[in-house]
C-alpha positions as CSV (number, residue, x, y, z in Angstrom):
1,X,159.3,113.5,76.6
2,X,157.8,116.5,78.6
3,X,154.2,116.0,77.2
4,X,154.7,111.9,78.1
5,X,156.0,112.9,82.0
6,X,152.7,115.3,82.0
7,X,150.3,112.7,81.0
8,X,152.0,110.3,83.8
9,X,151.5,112.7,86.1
10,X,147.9,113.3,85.2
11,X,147.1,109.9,86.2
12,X,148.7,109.7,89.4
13,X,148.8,111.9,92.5
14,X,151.7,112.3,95.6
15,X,150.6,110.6,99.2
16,X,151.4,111.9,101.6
17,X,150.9,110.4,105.4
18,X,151.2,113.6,107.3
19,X,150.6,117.7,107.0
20,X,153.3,118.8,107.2
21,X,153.0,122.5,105.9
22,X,149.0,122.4,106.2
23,X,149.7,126.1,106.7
24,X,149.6,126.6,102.7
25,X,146.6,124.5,102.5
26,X,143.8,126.9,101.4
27,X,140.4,125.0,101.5
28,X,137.9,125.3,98.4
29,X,135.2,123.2,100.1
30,X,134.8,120.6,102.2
31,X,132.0,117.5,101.3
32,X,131.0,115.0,104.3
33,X,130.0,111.2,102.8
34,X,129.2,108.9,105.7
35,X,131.8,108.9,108.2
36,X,134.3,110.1,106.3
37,X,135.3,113.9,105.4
38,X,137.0,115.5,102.3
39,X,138.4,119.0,102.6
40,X,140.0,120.2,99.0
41,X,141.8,123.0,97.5
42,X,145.0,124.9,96.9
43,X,148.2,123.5,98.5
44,X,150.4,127.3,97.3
45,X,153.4,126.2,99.0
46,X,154.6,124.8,95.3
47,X,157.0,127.4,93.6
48,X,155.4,127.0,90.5
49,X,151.6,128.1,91.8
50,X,150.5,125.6,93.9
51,X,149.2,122.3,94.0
52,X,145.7,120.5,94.1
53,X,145.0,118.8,97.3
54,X,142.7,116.8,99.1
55,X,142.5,115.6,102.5
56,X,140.8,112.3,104.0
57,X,139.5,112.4,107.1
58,X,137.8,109.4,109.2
59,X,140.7,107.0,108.6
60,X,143.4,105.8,111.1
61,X,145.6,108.7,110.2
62,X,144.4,111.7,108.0
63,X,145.1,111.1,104.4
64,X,146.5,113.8,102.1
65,X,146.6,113.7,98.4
66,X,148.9,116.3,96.1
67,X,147.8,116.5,92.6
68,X,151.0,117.8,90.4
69,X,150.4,118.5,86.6
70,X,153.5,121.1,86.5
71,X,152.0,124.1,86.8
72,X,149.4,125.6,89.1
73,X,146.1,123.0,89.9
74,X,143.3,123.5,91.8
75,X,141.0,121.0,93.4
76,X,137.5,122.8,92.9
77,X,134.9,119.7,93.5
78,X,134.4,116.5,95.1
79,X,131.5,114.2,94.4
80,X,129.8,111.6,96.3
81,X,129.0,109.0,93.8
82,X,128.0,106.3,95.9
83,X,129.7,102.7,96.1
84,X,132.0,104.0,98.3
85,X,133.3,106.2,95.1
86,X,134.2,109.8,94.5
87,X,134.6,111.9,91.6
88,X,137.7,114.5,91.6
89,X,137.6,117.6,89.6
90,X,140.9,119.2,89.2
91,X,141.5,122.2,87.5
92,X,144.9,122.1,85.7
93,X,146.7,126.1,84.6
94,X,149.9,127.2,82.8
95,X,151.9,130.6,83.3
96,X,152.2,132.3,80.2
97,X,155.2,134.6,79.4
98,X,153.6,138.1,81.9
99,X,152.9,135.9,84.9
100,X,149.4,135.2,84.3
101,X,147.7,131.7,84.4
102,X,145.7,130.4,81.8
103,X,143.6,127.4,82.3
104,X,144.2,124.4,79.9
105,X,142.4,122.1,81.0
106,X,140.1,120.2,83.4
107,X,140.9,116.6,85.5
108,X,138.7,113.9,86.4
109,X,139.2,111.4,88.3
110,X,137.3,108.9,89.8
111,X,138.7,107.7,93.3
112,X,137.4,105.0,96.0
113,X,136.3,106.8,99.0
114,X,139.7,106.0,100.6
115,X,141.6,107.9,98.2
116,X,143.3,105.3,95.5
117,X,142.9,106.8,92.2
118,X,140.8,104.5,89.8
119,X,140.2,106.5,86.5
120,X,141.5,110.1,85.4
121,X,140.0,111.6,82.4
122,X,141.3,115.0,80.6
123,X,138.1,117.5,80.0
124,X,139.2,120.2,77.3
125,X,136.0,122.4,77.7
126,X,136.0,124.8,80.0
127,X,133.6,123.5,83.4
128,X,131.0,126.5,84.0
129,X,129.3,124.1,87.0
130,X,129.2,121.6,88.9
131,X,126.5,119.3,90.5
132,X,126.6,116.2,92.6
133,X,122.8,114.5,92.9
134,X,121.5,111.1,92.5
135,X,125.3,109.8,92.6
136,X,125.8,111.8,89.8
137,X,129.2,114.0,89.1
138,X,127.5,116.8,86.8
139,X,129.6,119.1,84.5
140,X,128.0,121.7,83.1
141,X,130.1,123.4,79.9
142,X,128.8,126.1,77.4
143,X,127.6,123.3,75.3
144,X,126.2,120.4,77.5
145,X,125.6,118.9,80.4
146,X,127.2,115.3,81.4
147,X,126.4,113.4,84.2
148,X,128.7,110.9,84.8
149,X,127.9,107.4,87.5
150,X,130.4,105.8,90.2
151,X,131.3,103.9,87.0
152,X,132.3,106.7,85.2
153,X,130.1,106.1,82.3
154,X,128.3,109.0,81.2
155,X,124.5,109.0,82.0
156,X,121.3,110.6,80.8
157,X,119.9,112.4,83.4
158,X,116.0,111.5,84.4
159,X,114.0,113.0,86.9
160,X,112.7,111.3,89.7
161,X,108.9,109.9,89.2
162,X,106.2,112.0,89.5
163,X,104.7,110.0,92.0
164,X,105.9,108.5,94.9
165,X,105.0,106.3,97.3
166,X,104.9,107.3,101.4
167,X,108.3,108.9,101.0
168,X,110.8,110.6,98.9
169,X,114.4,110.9,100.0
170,X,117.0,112.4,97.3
171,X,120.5,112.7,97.2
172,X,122.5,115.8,96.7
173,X,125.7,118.6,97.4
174,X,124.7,122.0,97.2
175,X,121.3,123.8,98.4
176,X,118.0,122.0,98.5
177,X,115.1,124.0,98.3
178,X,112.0,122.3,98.8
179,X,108.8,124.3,97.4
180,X,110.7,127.3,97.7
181,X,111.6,127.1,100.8
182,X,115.6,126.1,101.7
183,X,115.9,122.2,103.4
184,X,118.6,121.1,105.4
185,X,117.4,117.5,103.6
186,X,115.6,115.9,100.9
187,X,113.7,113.8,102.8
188,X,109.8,113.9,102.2
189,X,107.5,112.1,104.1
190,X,104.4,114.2,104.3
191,X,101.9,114.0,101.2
192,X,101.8,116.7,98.8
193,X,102.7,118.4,95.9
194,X,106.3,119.3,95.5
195,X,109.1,121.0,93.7
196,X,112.3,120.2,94.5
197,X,115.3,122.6,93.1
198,X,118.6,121.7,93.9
199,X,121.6,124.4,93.4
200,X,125.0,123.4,93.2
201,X,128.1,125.4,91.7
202,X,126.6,127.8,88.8
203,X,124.5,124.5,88.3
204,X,121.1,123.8,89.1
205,X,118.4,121.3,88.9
206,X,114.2,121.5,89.4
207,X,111.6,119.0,89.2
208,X,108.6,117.8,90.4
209,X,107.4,115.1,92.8
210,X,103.8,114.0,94.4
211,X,104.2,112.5,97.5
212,X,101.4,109.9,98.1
213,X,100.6,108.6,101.7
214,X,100.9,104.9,102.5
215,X,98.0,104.2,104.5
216,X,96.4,101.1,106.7
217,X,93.1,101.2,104.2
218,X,95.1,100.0,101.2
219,X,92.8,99.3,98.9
220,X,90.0,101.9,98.0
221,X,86.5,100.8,98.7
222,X,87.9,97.8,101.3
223,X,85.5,96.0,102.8
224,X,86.6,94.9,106.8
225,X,84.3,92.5,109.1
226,X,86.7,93.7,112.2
227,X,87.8,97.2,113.6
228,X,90.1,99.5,111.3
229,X,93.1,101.6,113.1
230,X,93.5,104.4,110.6
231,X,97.6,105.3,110.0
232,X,98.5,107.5,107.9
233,X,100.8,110.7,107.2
234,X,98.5,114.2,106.4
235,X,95.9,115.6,107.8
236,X,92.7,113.1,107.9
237,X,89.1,113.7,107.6
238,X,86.7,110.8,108.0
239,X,83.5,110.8,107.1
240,X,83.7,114.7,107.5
241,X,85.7,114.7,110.9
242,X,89.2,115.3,111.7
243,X,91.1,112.3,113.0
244,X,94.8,111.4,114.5
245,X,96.1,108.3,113.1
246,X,96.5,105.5,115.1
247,X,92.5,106.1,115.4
248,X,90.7,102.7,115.6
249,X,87.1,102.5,114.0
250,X,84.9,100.0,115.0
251,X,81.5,101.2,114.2
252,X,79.9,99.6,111.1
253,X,79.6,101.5,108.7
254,X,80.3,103.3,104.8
255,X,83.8,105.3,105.7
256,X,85.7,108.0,103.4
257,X,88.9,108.6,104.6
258,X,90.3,112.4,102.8
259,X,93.9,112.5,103.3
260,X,95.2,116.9,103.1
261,X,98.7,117.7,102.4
262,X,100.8,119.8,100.7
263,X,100.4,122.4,98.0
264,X,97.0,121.6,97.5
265,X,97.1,117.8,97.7
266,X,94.1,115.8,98.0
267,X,93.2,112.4,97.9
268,X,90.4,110.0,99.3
269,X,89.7,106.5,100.1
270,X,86.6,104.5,100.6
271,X,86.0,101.6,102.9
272,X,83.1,99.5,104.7
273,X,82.7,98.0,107.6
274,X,80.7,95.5,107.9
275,X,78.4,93.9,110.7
276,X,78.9,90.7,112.0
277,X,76.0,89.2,113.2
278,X,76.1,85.2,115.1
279,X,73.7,83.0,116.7
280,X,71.2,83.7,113.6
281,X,70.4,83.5,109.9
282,X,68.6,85.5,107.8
283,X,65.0,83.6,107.1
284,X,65.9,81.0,109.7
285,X,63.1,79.5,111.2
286,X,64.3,78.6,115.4
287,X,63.1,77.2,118.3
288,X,63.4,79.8,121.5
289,X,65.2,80.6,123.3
290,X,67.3,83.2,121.0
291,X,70.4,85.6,122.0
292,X,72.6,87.4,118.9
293,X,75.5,88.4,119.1
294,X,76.6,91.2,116.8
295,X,79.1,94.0,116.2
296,X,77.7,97.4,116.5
297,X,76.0,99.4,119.1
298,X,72.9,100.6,117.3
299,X,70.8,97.4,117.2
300,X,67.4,97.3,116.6
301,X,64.7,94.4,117.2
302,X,61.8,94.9,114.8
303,X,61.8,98.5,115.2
304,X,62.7,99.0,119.1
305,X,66.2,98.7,120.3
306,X,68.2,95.6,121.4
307,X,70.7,94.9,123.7
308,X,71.4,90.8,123.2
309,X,68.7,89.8,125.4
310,X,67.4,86.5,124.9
311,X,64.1,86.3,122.5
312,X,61.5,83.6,123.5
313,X,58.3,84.7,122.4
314,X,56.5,83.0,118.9
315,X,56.8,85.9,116.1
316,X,58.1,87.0,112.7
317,X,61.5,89.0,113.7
318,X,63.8,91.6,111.8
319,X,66.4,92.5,113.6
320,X,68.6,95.2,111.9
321,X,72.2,96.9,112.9
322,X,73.0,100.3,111.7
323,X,75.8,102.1,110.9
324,X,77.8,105.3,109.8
325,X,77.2,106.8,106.6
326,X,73.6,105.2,106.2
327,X,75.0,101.8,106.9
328,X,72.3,98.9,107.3
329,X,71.9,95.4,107.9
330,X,68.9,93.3,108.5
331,X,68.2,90.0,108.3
332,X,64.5,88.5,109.2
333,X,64.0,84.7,111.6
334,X,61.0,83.4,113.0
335,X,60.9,81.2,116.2
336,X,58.4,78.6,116.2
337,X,55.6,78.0,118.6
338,X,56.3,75.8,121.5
339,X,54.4,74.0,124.4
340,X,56.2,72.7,127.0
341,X,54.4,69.9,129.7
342,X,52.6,68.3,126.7
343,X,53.5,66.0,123.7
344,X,51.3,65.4,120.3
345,X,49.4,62.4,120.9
346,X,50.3,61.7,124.7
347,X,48.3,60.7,127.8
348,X,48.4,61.8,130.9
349,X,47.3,61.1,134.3
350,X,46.7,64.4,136.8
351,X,47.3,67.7,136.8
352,X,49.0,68.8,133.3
353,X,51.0,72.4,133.3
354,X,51.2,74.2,129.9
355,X,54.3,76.9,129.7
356,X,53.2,78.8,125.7
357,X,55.4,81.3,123.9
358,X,52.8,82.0,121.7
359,X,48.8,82.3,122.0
360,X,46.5,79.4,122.2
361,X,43.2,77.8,122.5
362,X,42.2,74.8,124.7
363,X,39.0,72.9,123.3
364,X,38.8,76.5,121.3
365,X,38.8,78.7,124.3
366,X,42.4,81.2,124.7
367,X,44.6,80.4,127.6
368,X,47.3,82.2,129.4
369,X,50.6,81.4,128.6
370,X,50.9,79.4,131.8
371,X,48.1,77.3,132.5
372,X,47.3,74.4,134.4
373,X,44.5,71.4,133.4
374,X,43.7,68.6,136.0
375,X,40.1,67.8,134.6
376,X,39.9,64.3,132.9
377,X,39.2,64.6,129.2
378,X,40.4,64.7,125.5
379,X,42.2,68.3,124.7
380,X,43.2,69.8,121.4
381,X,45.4,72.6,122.0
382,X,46.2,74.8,119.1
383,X,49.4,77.3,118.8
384,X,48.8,80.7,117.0
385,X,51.7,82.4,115.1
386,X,51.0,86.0,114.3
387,X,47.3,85.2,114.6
388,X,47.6,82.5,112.1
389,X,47.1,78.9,113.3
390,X,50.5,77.2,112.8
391,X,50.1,73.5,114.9
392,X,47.7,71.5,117.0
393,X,48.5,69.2,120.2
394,X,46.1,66.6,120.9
395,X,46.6,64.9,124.3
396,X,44.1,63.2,127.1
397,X,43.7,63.6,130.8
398,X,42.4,60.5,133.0
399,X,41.3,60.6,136.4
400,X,43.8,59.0,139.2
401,X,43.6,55.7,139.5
402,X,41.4,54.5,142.8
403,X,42.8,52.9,146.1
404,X,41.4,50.0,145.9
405,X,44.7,48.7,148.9
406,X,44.5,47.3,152.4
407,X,46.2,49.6,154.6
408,X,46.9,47.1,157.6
409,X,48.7,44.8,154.5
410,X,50.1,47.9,153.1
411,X,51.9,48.8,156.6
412,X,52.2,45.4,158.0
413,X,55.7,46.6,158.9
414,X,54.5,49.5,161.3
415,X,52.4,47.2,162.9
416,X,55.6,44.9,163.4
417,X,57.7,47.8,164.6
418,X,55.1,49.2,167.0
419,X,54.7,45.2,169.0
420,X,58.2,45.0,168.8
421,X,58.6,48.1,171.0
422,X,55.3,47.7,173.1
423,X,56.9,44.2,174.5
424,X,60.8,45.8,175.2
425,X,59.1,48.7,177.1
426,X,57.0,46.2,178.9
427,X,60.4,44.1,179.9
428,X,61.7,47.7,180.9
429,X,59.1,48.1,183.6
430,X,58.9,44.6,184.8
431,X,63.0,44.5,185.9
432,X,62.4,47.9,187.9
């Protein structure tokens, strides 16, 4: 009947609503999850060694829990297992026959966060240490180590990834010391090599983790046809020169971006950008006037620089833009030869004015670019690209036509107008 009343008790714990007495409570440790507090230990008011306690705090009220197995109990370890659970370790000793306590054995119990008990397991082995990362309740014994969830199913133990992805944030009790050095957090988000050793009580834990940064230039060896802001955790080198992030590029060019971090870390990426050019294709063949329009500011018109003027003159053209990192792009157009005032096969009467964007011959003789011609006669004019003929405009001249009119019938009207005011002025004068 005893042993039945001892495993009732095992499984269920006194409430109590107030503190009454909190003088005897002698605190173990004390474990903050969220906005709620746990503060554990030794409640040695009991006559028969003291009780196993635990305190809630962050509730209406604060929230005290008695653990009685009928002898002496300790509460030595609270975990944070996540899903609003906790794991209870309770350590359970009997007096022997001289006074002494001997431990017989070890509680478990998993709890919701506000205190109402949902599993209590007995643990015969003696605990030599206790962890509490990833969500895990660990209990380390002279044989093993279990790691048990916010299910309370046991659970193999696997380190975190090797590598990670623009942060690494890891959950624990205990001391973090982050590449030797102690953390108040695990909460990585600068790139590098790391190890990561967690100590709890008598228990510890080491792995290792590579940060990798998540950066704007996402894919190595990107190709962009607009400006690149570079963000990124680490130190950054472009193309051989520190940068900030949040550093826009909008240069053309071939770009490595080499990302520094911790421990040695190291790794690169490659991207282009590319020119855009408008307003011309490559081996297009135009009629003047031309302007491009293009991204970059080294621009170069076949060989000398350019600055989006407009191009008029006959000619072969390559007009190139140039970049970081050896960057290039050319693209060749010719614009035709043009003459304006005159039409193939046309006639004209009077004075004809040639405006050329290229070199010619009238009747085989070379003309300026703006000439005039009022002779009478038949003209071939031929248009020279590059020194090569490339069309011929024939057109004709004649003389003005003669004036062959009578100028008393032409301005009869005059004549009208000039009587008609001869007689009124001749009234005028005859009245006075």
């Amino acid at each position: 009947m005893i042993k039945i009343l001892i495993c009732l008790l095992a499984l269920f714990a006194f409430d109590c609503d107030s503190q009454d007495g909190s003088d005897n409570l002698v605190p173990l440790g004390t474990v903050h999850i969220e906005d709620m507090e746990y503060v554990y230990g030794l409640d040695n008011s009991d006559p028969e060694g003291g009780d196993g306690y635990l305190v809630i705090k962050g509730l209406d009220y604060d929230r005290l829990l008695i653990f009685d197995e009928g002898g002496r109990e300790e509460v030595v370890y609270v975990a944070d297992l996540g899903f609003d659970r906790i794991g209870v370790v309770i350590e359970c000793y009997l007096e022997d026959d001289q006074g002494e306590f001997y431990r017989k054995r070890s509680l478990v119990k998993l709890m919701d966060k506000w205190g109402n008990q949902i599993i209590s397991a007995g643990v015969t082995r003696k605990i030599l240490g206790f962890g509490n990362y990833h969500h895990l309740l660990v209990l380390e014994t002279e044989y093993k180590i279990e790691y048990y969830d916010y299910k309370f199913a046991k659970y193999d133990f696997v380190s975190p990834a090797l590598d990670q992805s623009g942060s690494f944030s890891y959950h624990y009790q205990g001391l973090a010391y982050i590449n030797e050095e102690l953390a108040d957090e695990i909460d990585i988000t600068y790139p590098g090599h790391y190890n990561i050793e967690i100590v709890g009580h008598n228990h510890s834990v080491s792995f290792d983790v590579t940060v990798h940064p998540v950066t704007s230039i996402d894919i190595d060896g990107g190709i962009f046809d607009e400006a690149v802001t570079i963000v990124s955790e680490g130190e950054l080198i472009l193309n051989e020169t520190p940068i900030l992030s949040q550093t826009s590029i909008t240069e053309p060019g071939y770009y490595e971006l080499v990302i520094r971090g911790q421990n040695g870390y190291l790794t690169a990426r490659s991207f282009t950008i590319i020119a855009v050019i408008e307003n011309i294709e490559n081996n297009e063949i135009v009629d003047p006037p031309v302007q491009i329009m293009a991204s970059g500011s080294n621009q170069t018109l076949n060989g000398e620089p350019y600055h989006g003027e407009e191009i008029y003159d006959a000619g072969y053209y390559e007009f190139a833009v140039w970049g970081a990192g050896g960057y290039q792009k050319h693209l060749s157009f010719t614009i035709n030869p043009i003459a304006e005032g005159v039409i193939d096969n046309q006639s004209y009467m009077g004075e004809v004015l040639l405006s050329l964007n290229c070199e010619a011959t009238l009747n085989g003789s070379a003309i300026t670019r703006d000439h005039a011609i009022s002779q009478a006669g038949t003209y071939e004019l031929v248009l020279f690209l590059e020194g090569e003929s490339h069309s011929t405009i024939h057109f004709t001249i004649t003389e003005n036509e003669p004036n062959n009119h009578n100028w008393f019938i032409d301005n009869l009207w005059l004549v009208v107008f000039a009587g008609l005011a001869i007689v009124g002025l001749a009234l005028v004068f005859k009245k006075r």
